[in-house]
C-alpha positions as a LaTeX table, in Angstrom:
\begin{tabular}{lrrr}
\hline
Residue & $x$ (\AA) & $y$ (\AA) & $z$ (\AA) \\
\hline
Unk1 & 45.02 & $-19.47$ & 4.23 \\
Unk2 & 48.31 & $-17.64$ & 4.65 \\
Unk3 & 52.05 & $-19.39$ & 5.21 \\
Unk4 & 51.73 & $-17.98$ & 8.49 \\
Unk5 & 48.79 & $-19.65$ & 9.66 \\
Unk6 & 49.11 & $-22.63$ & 7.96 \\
Unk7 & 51.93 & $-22.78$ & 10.20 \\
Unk8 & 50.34 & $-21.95$ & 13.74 \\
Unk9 & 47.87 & $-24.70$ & 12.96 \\
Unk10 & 50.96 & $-27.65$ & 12.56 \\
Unk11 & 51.87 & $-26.32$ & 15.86 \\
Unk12 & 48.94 & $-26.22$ & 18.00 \\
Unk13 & 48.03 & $-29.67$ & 16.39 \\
Unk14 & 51.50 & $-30.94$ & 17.47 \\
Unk15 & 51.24 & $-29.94$ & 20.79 \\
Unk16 & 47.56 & $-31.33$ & 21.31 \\
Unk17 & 48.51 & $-34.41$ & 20.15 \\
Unk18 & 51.75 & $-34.82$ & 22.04 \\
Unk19 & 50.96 & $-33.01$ & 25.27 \\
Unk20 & 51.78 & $-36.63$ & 27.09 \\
Unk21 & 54.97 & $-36.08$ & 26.22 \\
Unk22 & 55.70 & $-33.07$ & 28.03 \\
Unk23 & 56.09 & $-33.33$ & 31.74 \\
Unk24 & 53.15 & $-31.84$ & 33.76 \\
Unk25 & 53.16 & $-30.79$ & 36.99 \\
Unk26 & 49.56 & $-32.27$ & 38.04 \\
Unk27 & 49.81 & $-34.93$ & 35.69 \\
Unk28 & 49.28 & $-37.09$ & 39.02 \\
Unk29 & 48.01 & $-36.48$ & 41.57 \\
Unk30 & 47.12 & $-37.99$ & 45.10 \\
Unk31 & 44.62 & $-36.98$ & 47.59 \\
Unk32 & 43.36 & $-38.00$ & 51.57 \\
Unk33 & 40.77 & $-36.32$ & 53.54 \\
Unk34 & 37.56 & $-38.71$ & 51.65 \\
Unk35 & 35.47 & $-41.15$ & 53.16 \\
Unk36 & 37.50 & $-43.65$ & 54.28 \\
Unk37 & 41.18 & $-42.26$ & 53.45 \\
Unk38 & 44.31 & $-42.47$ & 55.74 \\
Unk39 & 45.84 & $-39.58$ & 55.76 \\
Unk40 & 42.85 & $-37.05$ & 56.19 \\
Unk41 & 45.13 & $-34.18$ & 55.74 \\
Unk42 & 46.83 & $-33.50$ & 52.49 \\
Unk43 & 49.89 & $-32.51$ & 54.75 \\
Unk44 & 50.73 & $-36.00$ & 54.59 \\
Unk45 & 51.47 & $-36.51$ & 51.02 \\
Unk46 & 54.46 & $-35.17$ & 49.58 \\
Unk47 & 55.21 & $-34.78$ & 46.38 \\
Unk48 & 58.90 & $-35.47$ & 45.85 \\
Unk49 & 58.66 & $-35.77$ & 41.53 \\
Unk50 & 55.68 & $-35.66$ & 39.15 \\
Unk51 & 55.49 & $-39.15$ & 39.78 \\
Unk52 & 56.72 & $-39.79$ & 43.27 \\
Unk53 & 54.67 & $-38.93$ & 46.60 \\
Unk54 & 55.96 & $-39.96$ & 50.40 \\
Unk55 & 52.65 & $-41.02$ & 52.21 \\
Unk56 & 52.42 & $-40.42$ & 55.99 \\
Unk57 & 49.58 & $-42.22$ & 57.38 \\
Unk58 & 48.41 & $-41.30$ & 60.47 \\
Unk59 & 47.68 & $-43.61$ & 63.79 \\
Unk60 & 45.56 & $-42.45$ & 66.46 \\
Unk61 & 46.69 & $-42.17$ & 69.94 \\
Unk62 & 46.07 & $-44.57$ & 72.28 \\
Unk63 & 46.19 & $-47.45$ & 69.57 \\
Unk64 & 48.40 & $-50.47$ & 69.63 \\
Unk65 & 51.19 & $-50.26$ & 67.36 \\
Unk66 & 50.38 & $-53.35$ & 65.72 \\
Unk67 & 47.68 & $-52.17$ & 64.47 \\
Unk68 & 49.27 & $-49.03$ & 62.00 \\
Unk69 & 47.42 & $-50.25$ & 59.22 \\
Unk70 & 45.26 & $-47.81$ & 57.69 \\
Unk71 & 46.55 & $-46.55$ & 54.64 \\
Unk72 & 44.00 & $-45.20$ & 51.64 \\
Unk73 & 44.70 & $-42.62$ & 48.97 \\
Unk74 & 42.89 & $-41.46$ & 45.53 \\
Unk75 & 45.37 & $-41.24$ & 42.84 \\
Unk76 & 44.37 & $-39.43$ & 39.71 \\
Unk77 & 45.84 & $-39.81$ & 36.45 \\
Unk78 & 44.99 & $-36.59$ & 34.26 \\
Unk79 & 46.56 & $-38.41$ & 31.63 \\
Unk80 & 45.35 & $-39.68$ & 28.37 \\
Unk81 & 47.80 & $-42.97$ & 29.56 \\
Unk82 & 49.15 & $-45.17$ & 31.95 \\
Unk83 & 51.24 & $-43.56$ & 34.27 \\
Unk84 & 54.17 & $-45.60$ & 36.30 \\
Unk85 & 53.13 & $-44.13$ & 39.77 \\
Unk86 & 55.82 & $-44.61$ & 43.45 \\
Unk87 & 54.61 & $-44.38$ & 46.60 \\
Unk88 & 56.78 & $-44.21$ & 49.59 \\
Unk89 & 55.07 & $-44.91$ & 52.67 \\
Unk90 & 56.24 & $-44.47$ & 56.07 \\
Unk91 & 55.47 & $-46.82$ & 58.73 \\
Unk92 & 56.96 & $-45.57$ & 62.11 \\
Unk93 & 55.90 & $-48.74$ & 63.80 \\
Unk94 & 58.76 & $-50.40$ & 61.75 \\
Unk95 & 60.89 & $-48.86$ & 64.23 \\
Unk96 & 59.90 & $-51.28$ & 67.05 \\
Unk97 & 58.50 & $-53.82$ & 64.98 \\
Unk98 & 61.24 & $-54.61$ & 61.90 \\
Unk99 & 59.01 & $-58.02$ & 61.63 \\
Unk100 & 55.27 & $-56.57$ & 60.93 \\
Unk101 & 54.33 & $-57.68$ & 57.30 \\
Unk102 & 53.72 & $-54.20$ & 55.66 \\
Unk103 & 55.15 & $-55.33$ & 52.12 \\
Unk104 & 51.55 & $-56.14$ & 50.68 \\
Unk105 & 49.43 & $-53.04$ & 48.86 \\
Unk106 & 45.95 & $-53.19$ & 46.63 \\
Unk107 & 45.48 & $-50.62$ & 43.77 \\
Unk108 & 42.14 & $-50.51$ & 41.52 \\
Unk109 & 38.65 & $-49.89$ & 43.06 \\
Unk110 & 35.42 & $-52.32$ & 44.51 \\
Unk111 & 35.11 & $-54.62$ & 41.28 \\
Unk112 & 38.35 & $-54.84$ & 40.32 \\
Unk113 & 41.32 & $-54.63$ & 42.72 \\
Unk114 & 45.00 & $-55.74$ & 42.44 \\
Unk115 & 47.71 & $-56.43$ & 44.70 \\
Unk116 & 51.17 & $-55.82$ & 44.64 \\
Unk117 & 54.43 & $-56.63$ & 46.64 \\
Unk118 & 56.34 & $-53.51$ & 48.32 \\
Unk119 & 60.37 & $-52.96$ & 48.98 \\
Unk120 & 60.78 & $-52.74$ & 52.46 \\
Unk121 & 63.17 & $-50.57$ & 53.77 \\
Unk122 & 63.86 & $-49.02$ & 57.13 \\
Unk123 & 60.50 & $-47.48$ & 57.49 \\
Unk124 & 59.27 & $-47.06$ & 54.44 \\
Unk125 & 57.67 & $-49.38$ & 52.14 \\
Unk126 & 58.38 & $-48.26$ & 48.44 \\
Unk127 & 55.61 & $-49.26$ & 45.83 \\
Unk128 & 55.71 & $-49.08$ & 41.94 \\
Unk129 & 52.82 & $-49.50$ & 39.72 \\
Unk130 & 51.58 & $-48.73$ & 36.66 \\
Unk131 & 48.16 & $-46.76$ & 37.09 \\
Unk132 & 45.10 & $-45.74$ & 34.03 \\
Unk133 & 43.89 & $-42.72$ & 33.30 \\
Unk134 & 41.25 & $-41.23$ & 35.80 \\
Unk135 & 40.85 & $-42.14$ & 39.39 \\
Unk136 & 42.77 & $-45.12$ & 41.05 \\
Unk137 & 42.40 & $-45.93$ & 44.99 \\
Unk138 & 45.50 & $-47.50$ & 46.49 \\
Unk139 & 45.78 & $-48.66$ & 49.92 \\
Unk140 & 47.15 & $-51.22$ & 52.65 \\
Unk141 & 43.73 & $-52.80$ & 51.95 \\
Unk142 & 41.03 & $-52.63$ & 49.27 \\
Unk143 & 38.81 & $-49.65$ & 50.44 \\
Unk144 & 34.90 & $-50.52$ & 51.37 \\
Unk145 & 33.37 & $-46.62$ & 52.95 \\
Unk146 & 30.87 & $-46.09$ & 54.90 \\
Unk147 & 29.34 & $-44.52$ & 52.02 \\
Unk148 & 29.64 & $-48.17$ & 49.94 \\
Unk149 & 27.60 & $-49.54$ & 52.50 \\
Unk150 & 24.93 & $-46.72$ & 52.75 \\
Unk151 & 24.82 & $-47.54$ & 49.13 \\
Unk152 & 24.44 & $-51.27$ & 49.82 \\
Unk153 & 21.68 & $-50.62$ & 52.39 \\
Unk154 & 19.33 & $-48.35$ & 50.16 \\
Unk155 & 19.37 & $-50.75$ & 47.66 \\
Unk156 & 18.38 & $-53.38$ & 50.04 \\
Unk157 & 14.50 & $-54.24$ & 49.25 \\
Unk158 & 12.56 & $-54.96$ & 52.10 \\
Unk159 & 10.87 & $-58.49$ & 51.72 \\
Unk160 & 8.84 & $-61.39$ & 53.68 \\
Unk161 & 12.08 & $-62.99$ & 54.92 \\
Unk162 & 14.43 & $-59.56$ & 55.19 \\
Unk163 & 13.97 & $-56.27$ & 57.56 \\
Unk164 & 16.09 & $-53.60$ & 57.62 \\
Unk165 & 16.30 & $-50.49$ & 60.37 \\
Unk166 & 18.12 & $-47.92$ & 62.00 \\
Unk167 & 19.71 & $-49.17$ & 65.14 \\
Unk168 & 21.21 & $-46.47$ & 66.54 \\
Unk169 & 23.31 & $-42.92$ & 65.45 \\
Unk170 & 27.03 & $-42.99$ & 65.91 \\
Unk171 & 28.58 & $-40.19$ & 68.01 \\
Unk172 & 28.77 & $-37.92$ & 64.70 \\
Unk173 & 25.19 & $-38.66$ & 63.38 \\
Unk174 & 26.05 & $-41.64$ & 61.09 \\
Unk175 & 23.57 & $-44.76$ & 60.72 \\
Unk176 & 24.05 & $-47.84$ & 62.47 \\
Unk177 & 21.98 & $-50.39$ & 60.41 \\
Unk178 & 20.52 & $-53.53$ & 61.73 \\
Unk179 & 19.26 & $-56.16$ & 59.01 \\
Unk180 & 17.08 & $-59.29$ & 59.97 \\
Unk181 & 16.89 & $-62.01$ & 57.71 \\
Unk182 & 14.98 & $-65.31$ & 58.95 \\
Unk183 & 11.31 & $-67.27$ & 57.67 \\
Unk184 & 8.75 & $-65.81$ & 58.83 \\
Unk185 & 6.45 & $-68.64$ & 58.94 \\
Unk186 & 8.13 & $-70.29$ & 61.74 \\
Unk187 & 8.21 & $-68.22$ & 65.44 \\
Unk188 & 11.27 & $-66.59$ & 66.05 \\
Unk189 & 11.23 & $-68.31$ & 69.27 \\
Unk190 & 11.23 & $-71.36$ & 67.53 \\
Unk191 & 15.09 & $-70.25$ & 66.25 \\
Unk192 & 17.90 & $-70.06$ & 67.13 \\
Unk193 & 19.74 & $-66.49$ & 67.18 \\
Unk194 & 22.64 & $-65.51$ & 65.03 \\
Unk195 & 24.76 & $-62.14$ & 65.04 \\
Unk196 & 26.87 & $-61.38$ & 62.52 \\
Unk197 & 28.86 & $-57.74$ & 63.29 \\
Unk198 & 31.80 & $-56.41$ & 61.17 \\
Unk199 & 33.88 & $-53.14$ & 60.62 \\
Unk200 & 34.37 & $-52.80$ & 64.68 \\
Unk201 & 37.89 & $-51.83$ & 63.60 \\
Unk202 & 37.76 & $-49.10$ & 60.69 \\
Unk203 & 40.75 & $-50.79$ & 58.86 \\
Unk204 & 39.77 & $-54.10$ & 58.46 \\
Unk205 & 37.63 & $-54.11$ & 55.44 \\
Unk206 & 37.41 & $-57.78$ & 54.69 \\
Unk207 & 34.46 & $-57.56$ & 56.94 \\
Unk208 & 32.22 & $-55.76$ & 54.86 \\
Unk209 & 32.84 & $-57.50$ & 51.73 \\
Unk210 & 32.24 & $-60.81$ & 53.81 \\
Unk211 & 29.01 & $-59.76$ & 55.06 \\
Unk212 & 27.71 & $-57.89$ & 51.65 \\
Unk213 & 27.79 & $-61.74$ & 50.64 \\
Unk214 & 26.26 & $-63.35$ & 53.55 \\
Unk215 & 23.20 & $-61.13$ & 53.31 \\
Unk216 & 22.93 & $-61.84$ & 48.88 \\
Unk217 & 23.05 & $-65.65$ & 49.88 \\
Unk218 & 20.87 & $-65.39$ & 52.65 \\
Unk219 & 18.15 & $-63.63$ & 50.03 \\
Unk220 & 18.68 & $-65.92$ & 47.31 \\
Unk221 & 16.73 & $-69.79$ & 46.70 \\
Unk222 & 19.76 & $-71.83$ & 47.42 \\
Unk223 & 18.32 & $-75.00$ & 49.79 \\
Unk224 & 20.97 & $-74.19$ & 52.44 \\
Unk225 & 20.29 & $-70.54$ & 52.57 \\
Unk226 & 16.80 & $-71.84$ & 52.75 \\
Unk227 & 17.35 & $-74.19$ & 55.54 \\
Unk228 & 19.05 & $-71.35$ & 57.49 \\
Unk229 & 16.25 & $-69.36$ & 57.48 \\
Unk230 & 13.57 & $-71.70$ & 58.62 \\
Unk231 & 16.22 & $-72.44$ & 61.76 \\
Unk232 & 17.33 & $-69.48$ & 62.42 \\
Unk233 & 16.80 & $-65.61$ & 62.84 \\
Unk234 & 19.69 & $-63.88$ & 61.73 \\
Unk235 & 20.67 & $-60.51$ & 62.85 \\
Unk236 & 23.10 & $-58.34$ & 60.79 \\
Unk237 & 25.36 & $-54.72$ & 61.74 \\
Unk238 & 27.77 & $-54.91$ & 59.16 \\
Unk239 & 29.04 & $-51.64$ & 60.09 \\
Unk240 & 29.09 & $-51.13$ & 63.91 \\
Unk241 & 31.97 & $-48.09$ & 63.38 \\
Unk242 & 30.91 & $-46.03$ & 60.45 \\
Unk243 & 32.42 & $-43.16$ & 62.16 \\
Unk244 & 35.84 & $-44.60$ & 62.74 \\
Unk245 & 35.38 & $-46.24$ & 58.91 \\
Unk246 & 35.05 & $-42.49$ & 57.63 \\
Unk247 & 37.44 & $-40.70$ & 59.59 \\
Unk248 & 40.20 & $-43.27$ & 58.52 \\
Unk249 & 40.52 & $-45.08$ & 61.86 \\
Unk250 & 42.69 & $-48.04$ & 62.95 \\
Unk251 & 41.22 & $-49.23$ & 65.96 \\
Unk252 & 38.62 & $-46.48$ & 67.72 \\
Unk253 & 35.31 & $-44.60$ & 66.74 \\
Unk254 & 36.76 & $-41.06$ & 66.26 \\
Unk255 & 39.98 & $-39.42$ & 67.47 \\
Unk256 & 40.18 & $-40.06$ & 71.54 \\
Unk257 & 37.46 & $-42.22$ & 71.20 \\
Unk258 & 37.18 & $-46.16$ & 72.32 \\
Unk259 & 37.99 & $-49.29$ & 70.97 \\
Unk260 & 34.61 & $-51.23$ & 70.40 \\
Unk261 & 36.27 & $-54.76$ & 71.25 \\
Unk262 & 37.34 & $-53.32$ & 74.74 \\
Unk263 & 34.49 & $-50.84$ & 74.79 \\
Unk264 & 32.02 & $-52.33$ & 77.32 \\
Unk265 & 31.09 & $-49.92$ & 80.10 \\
Unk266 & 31.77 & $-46.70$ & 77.37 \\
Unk267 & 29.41 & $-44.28$ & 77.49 \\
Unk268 & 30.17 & $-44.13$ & 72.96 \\
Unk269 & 27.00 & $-44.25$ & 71.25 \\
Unk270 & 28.51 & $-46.87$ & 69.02 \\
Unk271 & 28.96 & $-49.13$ & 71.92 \\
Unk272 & 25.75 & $-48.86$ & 73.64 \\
Unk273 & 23.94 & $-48.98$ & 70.63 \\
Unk274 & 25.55 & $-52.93$ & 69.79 \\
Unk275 & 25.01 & $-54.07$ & 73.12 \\
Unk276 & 21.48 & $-52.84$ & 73.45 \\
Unk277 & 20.97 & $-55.01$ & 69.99 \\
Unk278 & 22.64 & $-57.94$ & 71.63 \\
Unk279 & 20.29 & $-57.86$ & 74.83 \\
Unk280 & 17.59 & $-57.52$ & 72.61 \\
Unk281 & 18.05 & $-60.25$ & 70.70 \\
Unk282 & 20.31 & $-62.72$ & 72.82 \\
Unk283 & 22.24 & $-64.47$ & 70.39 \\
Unk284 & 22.97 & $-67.89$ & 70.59 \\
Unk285 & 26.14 & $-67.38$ & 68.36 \\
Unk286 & 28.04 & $-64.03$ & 67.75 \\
Unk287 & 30.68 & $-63.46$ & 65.08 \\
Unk288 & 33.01 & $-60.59$ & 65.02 \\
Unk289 & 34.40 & $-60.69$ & 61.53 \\
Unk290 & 38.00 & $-59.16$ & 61.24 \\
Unk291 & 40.79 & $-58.88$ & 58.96 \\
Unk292 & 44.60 & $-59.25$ & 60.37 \\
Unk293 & 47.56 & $-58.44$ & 58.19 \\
Unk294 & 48.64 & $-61.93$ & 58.08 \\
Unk295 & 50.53 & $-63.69$ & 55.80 \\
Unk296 & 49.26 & $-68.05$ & 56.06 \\
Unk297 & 47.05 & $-67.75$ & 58.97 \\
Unk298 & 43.08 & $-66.98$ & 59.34 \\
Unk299 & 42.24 & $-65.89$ & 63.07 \\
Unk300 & 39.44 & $-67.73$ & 65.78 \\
Unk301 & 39.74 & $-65.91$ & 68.78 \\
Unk302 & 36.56 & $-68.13$ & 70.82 \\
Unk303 & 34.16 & $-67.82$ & 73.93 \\
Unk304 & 34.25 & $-71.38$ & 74.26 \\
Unk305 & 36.02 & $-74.22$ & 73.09 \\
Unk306 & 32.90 & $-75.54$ & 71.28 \\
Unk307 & 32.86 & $-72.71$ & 69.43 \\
Unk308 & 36.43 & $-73.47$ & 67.56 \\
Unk309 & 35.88 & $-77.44$ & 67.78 \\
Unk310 & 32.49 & $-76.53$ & 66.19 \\
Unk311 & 34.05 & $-74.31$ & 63.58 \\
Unk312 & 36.79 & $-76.32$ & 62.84 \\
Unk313 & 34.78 & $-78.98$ & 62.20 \\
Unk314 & 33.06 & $-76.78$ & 59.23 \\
Unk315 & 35.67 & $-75.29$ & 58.26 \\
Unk316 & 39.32 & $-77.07$ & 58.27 \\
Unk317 & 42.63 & $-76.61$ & 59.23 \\
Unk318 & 43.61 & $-75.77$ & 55.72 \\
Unk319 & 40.70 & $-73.56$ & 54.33 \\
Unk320 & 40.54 & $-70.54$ & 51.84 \\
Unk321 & 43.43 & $-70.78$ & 49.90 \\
Unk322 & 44.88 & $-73.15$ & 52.42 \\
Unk323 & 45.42 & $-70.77$ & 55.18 \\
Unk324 & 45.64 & $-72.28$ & 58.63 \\
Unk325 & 43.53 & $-71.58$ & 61.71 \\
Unk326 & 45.18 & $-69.54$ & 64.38 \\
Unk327 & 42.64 & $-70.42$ & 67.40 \\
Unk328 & 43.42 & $-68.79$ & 70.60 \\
Unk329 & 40.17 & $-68.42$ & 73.83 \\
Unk330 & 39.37 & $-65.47$ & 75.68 \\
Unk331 & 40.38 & $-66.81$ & 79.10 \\
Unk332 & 43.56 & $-68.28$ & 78.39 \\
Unk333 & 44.63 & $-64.61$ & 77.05 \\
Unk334 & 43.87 & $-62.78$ & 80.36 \\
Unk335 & 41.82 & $-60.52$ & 79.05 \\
Unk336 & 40.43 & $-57.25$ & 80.33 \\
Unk337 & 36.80 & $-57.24$ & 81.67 \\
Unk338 & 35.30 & $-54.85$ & 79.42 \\
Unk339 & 36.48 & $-56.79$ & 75.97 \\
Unk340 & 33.23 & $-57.61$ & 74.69 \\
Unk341 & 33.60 & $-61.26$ & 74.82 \\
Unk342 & 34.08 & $-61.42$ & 78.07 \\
Unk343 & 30.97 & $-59.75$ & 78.78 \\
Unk344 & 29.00 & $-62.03$ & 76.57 \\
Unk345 & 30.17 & $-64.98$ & 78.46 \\
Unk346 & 28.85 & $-63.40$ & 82.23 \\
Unk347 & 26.13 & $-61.79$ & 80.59 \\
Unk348 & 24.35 & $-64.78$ & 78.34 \\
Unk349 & 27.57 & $-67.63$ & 78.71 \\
Unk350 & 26.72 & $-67.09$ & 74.42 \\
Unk351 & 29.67 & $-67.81$ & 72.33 \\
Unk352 & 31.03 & $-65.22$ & 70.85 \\
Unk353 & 34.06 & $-65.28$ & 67.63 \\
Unk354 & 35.95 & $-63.06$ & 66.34 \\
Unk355 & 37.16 & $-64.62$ & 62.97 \\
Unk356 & 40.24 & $-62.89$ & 60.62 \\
Unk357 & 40.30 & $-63.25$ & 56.99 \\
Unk358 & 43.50 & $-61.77$ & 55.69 \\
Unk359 & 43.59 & $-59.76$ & 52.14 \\
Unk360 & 47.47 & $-61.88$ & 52.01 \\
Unk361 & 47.13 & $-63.06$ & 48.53 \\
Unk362 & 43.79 & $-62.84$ & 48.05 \\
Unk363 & 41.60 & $-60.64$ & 45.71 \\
Unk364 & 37.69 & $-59.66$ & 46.32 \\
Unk365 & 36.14 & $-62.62$ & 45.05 \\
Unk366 & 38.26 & $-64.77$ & 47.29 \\
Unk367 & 36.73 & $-63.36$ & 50.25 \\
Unk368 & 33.44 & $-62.83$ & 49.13 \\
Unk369 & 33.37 & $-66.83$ & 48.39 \\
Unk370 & 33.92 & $-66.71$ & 52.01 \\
Unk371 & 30.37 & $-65.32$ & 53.32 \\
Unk372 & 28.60 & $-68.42$ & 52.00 \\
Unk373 & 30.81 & $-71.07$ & 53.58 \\
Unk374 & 30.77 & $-69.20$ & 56.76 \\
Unk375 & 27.65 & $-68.50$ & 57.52 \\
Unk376 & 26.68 & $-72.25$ & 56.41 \\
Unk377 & 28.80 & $-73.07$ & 58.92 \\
Unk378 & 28.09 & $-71.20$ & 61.85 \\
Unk379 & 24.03 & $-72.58$ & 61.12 \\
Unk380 & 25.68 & $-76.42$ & 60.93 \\
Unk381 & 27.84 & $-75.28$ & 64.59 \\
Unk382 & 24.65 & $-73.80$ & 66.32 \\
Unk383 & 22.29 & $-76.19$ & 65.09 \\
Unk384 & 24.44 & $-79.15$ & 66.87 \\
Unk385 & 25.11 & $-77.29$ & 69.78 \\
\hline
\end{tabular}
């Protein structure tokens, strides 16, 4: 081998071997527009230095400010190492609203997510992390698609005590799943009737993980989740907006469309489809399950005031990591006529919850613990009712 070659050898070798020193100018890199991701466009990220993006996520129109809280991006390190990765993230609602707690971000994927404080500033929260090589997801919240729960469906084996169908389409052809888990050898009529709904806003994903759980206990041999069965029939739609869950919603189905929780008398497929379901099978109970932003507090937002003395009963003051119950009614709030709680109370006088379980602090097993305890409870509330 010649001097010469010998020589272009040594330096290809070098720079193979030490191409992570060398800037790059897709080293990372950070993309919207997936299933699930706030922004949608890839206007909205900015690249500002290899390692620094500004993140505009997007609200639709129409929604209350307090609810800016969709935020979900892919990050990919093309790196053979871990990269130290800021995000800048604009929060126009900041403007109004200098007290809204947006200093709290998750970074990883389903299986293995991390949280992270923020520096707040102005508008703009400013997040440092360190990130591994390949794909990371980083949002306001740890990201659950609608594709995750397609996923979570197919695998779903239909059985004696569990039946699974297609409820409805939503206004862009996705599925609308219903899932009925109860003992068959006791009459339905014999039962009482239990809802459980979740994802009616996009953002709030604590929902889905909550009710992944509640149907894996309500399959398994545990003597409560037994018991539940032979007293109840329980009716699952863990994902009553997959629309507004892919598009990157807040609040509504799709771009101009409605906000489920106010939706009654909509003519949105996602709407009529739930309350068909609900006069079909008249629920005794129906819970809403939510996810605020806050920091200490758990939400009850009740029919009836048996529903929270019932609840709190179950579950105390001081519950899941000691958070406290915020419990407000429907009728002391003056609410509109076409929230759907107020419906259910003219329509079947049922009661009706819509229960928060804030990410604050908490990582994916903490509120997947939660499915068991709550559905226990809601049997031990109806049962005594």
């Amino acid at each position: 081998m010649g001097k010469r070659n010998f020589l272009l050898i040594i330096i290809a070798l070098f720079i193979l071997f030490s191409i992570d020193s060398f800037p790059q100018q897709n080293k990372i890199e950070i993309f919207g527009g997936f299933d699930g991701a706030n922004p949608q466009t890839q206007d909205a990220i900015i690249k500002e230095a290899p390692n620094r993006f500004r993140i505009k996520p997007f609200n639709e129109e129409g929604s209350n400010d307090a609810y800016y809280f969709r935020f979900n991006t892919k990050v990919i390190n093309h790196s053979s190492k871990y990269e130290s990765l800021e995000l800048i993230i604009e929060w126009p609602a900041l403007r109004l609203h200098p007290d809204y707690e947006y200093d709290t971000y998750y970074y990883g994927d389903i299986g293995n997510w991390q949280w992270t404080y923020a520096y707040m500033e102005g508008i703009t929260a400013k997040l440092n992390i360190t990130i591994p090589p390949g794909i990371t997801y980083v949002g306001f919240y740890p990201r659950y698609s609608y594709e995750h729960f397609e996923d979570f469906v197919k695998k779903l084996t239909p059985s004696k005590t569990l039946k699974k169908w297609l409820e409805g389409k939503s206004f862009y052809g996705r599925n609308i799943w219903c899932i009925k888990i109860t003992d068959p050898n006791i009459p339905d009529n014999k039962k009482h009737s239990i809802l459980i709904t979740s994802r009616n806003h996009p953002y709030e994903t604590s929902g889905s993980y909550i009710t992944e759980e509640i149907i894996k206990y309500l399959q398994s041999d545990v003597p409560k989740a037994i018991k539940l069965k032979k007293e109840n029939v329980i009716y699952l739609m863990p994902m009553i907006n997959p629309d507004g869950v892919a598009l990157g919603m807040n609040q509504r189905t799709r771009p101009n469309g409605v906000n489920i929780s106010f939706g009654v008398g909509e003519d949105d497929p996602a709407v009529t489809t739930l309350l068909e379901l609900v006069d079909k099978v008249r629920p005794d109970f129906w819970a809403d399950v939510h996810s605020w932003p806050h920091k200490g507090d758990d939400g009850m937002w009740c029919t009836h005031k048996w529903v929270a003395d019932g609840l709190l009963s179950q579950l105390p003051h001081k519950t899941f990591n000691d958070y406290i119950w915020n419990v407000t009614f429907v009728r002391e709030r003056n609410t509109p006529e076409n929230h759907l709680w107020q419906w259910l109370i003219r329509t079947y006088n049922s009661g009706g919850v819509s229960l928060s379980f804030s990410w604050y602090q908490r990582n994916e097993e903490d509120i997947r613990k939660i499915g068991a305890h709550l559905i226990n409870a809601i049997g031990i509330v109806v049962s005594e009712r």
